[in-house]
BALOBA-1460 file (C-alpha; in Angstrom, 3 decimals):
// residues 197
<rec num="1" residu="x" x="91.675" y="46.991" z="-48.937"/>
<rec num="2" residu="x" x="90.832" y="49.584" z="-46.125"/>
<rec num="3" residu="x" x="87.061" y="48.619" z="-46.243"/>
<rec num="4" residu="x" x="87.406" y="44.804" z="-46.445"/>
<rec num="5" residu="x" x="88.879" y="45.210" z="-42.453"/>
<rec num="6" residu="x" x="85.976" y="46.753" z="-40.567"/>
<rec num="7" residu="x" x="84.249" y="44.114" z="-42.576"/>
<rec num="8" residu="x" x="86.125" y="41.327" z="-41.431"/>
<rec num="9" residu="x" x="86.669" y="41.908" z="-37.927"/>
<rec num="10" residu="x" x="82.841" y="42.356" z="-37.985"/>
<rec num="11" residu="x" x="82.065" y="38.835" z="-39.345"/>
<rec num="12" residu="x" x="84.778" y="37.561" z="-37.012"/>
<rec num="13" residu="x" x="83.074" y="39.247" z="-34.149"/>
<rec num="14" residu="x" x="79.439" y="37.574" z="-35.289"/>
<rec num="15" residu="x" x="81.167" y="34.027" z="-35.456"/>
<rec num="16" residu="x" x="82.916" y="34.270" z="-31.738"/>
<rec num="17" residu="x" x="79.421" y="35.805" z="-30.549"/>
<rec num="18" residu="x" x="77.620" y="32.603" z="-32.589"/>
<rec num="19" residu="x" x="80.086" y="30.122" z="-30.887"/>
<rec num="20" residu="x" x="79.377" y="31.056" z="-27.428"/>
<rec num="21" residu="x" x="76.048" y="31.428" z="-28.113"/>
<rec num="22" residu="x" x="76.182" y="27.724" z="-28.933"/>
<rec num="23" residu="x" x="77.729" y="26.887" z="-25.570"/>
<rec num="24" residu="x" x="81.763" y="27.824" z="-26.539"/>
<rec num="25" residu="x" x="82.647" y="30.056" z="-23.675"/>
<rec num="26" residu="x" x="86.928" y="30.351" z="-24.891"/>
<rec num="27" residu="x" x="84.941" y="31.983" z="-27.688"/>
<rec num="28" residu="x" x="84.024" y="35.037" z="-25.902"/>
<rec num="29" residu="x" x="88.086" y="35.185" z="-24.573"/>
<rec num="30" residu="x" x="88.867" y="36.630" z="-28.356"/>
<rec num="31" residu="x" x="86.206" y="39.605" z="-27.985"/>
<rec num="32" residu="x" x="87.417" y="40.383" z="-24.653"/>
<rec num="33" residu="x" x="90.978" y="40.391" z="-25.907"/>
<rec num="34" residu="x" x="89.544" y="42.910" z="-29.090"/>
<rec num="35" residu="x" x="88.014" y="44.799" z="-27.200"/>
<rec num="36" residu="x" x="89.745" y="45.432" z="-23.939"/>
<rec num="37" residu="x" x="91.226" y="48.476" z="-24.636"/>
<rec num="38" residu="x" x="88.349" y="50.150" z="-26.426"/>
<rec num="39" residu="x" x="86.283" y="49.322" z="-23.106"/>
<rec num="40" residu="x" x="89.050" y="50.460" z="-20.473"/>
<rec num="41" residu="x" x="88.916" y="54.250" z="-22.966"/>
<rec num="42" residu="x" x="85.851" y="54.022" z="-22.551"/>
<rec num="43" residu="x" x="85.664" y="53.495" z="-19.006"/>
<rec num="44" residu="x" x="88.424" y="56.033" z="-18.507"/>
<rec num="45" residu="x" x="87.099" y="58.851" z="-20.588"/>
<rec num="46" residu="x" x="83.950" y="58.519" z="-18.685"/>
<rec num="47" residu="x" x="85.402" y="59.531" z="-15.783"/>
<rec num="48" residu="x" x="86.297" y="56.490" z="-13.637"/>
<rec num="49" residu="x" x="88.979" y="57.116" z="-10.936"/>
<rec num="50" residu="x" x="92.080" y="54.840" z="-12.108"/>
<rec num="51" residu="x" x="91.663" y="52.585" z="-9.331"/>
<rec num="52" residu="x" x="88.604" y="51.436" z="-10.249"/>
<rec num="53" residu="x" x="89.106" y="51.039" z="-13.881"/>
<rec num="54" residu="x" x="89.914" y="47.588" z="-13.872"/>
<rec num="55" residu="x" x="87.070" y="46.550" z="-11.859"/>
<rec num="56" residu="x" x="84.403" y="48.200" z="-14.299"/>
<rec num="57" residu="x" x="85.964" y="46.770" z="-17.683"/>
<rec num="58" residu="x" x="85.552" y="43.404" z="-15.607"/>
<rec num="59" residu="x" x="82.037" y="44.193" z="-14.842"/>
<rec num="60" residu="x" x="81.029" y="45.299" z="-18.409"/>
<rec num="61" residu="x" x="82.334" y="42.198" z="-20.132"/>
<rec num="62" residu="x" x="80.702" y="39.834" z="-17.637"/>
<rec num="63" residu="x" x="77.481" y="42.235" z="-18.073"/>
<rec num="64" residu="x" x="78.331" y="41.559" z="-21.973"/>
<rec num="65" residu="x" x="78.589" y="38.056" z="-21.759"/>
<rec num="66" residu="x" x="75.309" y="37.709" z="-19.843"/>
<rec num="67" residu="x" x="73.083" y="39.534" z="-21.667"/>
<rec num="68" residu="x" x="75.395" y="38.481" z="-25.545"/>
<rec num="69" residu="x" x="71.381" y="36.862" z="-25.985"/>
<rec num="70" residu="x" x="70.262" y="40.603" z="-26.353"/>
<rec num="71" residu="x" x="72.821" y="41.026" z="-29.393"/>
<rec num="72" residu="x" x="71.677" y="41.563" z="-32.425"/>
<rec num="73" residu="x" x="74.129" y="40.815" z="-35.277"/>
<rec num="74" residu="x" x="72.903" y="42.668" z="-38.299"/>
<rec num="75" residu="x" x="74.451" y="45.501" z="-35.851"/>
<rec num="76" residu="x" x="78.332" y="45.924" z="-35.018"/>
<rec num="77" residu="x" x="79.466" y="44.112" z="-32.291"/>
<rec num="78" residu="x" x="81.501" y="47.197" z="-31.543"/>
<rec num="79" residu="x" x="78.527" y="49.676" z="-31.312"/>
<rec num="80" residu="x" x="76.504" y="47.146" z="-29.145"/>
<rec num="81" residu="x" x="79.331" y="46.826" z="-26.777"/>
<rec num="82" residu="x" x="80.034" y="51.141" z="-26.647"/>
<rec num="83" residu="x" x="76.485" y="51.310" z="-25.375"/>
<rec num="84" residu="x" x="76.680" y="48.403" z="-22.983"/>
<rec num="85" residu="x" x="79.682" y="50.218" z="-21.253"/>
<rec num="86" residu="x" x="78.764" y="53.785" z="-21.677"/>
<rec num="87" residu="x" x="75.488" y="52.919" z="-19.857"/>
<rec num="88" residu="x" x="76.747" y="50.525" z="-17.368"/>
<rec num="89" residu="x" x="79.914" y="53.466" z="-16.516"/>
<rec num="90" residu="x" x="77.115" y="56.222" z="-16.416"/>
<rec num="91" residu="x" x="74.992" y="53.529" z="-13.467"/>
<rec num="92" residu="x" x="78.499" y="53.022" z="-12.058"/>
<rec num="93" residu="x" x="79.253" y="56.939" z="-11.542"/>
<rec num="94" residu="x" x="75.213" y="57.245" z="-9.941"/>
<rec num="95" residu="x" x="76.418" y="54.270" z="-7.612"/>
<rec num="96" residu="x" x="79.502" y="56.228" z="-6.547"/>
<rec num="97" residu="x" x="77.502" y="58.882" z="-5.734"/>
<rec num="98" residu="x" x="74.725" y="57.481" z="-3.666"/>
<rec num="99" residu="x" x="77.371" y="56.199" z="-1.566"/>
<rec num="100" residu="x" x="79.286" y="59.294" z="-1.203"/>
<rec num="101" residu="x" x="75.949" y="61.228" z="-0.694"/>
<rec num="102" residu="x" x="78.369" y="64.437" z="-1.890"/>
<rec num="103" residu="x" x="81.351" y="65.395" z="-4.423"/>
<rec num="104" residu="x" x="84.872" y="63.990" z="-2.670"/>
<rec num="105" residu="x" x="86.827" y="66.688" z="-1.489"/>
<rec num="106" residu="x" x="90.135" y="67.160" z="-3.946"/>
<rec num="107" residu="x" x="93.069" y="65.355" z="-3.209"/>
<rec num="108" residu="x" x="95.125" y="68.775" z="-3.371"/>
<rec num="109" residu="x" x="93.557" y="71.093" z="-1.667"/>
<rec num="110" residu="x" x="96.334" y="73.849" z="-2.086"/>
<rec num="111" residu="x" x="95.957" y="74.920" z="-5.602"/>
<rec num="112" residu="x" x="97.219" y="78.274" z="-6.747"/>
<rec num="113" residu="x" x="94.693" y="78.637" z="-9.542"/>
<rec num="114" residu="x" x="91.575" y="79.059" z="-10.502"/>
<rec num="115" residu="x" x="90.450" y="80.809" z="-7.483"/>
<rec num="116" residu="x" x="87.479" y="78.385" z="-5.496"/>
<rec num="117" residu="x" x="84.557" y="80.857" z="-7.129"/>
<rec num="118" residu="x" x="86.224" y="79.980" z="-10.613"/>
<rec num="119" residu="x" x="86.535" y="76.564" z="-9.768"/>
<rec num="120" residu="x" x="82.443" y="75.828" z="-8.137"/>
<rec num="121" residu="x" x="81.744" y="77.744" z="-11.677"/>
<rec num="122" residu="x" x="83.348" y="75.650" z="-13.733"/>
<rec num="123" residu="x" x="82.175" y="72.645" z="-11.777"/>
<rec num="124" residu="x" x="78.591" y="73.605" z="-11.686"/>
<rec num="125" residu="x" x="78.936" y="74.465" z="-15.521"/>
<rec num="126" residu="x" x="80.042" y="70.746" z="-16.119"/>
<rec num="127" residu="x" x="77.389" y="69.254" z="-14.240"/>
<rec num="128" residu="x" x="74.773" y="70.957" z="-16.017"/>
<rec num="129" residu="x" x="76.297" y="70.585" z="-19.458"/>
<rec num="130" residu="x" x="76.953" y="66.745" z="-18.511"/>
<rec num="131" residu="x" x="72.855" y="66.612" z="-17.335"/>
<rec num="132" residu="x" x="72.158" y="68.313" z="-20.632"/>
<rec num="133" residu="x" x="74.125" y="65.538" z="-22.571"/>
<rec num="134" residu="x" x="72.317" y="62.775" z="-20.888"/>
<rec num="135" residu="x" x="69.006" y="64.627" z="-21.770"/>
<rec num="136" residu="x" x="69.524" y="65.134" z="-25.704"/>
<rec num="137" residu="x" x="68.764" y="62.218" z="-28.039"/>
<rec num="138" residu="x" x="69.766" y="59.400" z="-27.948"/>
<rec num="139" residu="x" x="71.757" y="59.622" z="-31.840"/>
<rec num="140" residu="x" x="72.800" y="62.790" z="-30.994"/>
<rec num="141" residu="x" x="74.823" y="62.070" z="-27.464"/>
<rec num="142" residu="x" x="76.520" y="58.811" z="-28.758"/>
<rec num="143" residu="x" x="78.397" y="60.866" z="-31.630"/>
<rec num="144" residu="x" x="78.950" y="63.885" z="-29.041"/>
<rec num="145" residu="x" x="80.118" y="61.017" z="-26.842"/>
<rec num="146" residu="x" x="82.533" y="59.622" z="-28.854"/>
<rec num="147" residu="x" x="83.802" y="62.819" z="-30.430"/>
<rec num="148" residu="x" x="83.850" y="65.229" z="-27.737"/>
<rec num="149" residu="x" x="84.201" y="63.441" z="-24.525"/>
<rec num="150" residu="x" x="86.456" y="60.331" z="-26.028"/>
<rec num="151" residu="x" x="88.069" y="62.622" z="-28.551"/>
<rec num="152" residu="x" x="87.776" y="59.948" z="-31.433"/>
<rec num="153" residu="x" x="87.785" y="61.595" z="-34.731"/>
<rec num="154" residu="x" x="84.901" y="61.585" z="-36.912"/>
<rec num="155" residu="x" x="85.876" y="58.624" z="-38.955"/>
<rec num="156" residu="x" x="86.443" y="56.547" z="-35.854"/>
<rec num="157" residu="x" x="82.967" y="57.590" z="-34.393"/>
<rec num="158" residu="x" x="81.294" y="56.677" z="-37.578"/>
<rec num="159" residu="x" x="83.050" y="53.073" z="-38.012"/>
<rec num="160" residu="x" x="81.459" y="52.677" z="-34.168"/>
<rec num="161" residu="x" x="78.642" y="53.536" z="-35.088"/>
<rec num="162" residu="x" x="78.309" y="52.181" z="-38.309"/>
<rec num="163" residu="x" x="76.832" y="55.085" z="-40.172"/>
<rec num="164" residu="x" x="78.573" y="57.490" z="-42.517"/>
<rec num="165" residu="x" x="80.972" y="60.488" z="-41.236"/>
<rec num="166" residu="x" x="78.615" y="63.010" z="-42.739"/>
<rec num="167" residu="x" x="76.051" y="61.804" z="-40.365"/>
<rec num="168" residu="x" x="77.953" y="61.674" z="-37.292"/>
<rec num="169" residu="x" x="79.287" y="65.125" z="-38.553"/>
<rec num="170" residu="x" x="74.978" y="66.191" z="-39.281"/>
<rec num="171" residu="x" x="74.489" y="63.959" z="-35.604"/>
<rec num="172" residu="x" x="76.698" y="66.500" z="-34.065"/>
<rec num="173" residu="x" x="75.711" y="70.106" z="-35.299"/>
<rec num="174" residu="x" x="72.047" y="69.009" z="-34.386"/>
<rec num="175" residu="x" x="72.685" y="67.850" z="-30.881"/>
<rec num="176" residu="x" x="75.010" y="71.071" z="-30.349"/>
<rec num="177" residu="x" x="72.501" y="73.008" z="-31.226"/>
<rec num="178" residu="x" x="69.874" y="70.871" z="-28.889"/>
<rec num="179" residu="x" x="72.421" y="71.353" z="-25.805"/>
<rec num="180" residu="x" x="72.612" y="75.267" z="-26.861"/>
<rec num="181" residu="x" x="69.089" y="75.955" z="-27.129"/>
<rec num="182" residu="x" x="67.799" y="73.823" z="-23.407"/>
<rec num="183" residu="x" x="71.020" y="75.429" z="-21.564"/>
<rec num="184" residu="x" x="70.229" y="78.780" z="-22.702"/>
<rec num="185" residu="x" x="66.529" y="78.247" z="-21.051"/>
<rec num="186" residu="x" x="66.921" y="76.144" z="-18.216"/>
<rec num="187" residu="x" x="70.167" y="78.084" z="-17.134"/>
<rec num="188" residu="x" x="70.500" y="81.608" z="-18.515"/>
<rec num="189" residu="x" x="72.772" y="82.490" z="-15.726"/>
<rec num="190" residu="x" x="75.833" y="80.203" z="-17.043"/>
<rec num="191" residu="x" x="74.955" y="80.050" z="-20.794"/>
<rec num="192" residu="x" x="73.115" y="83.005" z="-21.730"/>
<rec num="193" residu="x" x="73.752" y="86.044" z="-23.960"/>
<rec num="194" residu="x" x="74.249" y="83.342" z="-27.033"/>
<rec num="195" residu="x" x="77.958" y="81.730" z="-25.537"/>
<rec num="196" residu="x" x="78.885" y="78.675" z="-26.804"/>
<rec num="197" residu="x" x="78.573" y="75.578" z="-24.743"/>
């Protein structure tokens, strides 16, 4: 019974996509409705400040329902829609920042711990493990997406994707090891000496 529902909500997804396709626009209501929350983790995960999180699950439907032409069925409606949002969130967050010009200074600025050094190190260290994430392939970062910055287990990641968990389990060793190997050269400083990213 448990692999008759991915199924299903897959051919229902590929008959509300054919309707509006065909000029029914309510149609496209019922994948907004499915997929709303999905979207808004997804929005949230990457980073979006709260206030803004309605705003961007707005814009990545209406990006969805203009470009739905670009979908390709024999693919999960699901998966299409992950990388629709992931990408649009990640040209969101390089918006944000061209208008900032710099990182916005904390709301609290008193904070007892870390100490400020701790704190740039930590923050430079996620920067350049996020730039290293964006850099790795393409297969690789959507499973360390899912699994490590959503937190989805493996099973969940895989139904996403539509491949099987030992892949998305294979998918993330490799890209691991990818990050690893291109930190340890390009920043020796932070992730030398063979520490774990």
């Amino acid at each position: 019974m448990r692999d008759r529902e991915p199924m299903a909500a897959s051919e229902v997804d590929r008959a509300a996509v054919e309707a509006v396709r065909n000029g029914d626009r309510e149609a496209f209501r019922g994948l907004v409705e499915r997929y709303q929350r999905l979207v808004a983790s997804i929005v949230w995960r990457f980073g979006v400040r709260a206030d803004d999180v309605d705003d961007v699950v707005s814009e990545v439907f209406l990006k969805a329902f203009r470009n739905l032409s670009l979908y390709r069925p024999e693919h999960a409606f699901s998966t299409w829609l992950y990388r629709l949002a992931a990408n649009h969130v990640v040209d969101h967050g390089r918006r944000r920042r061209a208008e900032r010009g710099r990182v916005e200074m904390p709301e609290q600025l008193a904070d007892a711990s870390p100490g400020p050094e701790a704190r740039v190190e930590a923050g430079e260290r996620a920067h350049l493990v996020r730039t290293a994430l964006a850099a790795v392939d393409r297969r690789y970062r959507e499973a360390m997406q899912l699994v490590y910055v959503e937190g989805l287990r493996v099973e969940d990641a895989a139904r996403i994707l539509g491949i099987p968990e030992g892949t998305v389990k294979t998918r993330l060793l490799r890209g691991r090891e990818a990050m690893r190997r291109a930190l340890s050269r390009a920043h020796p400083e932070h992730f030398g000496g063979g520490r774990a990213v």
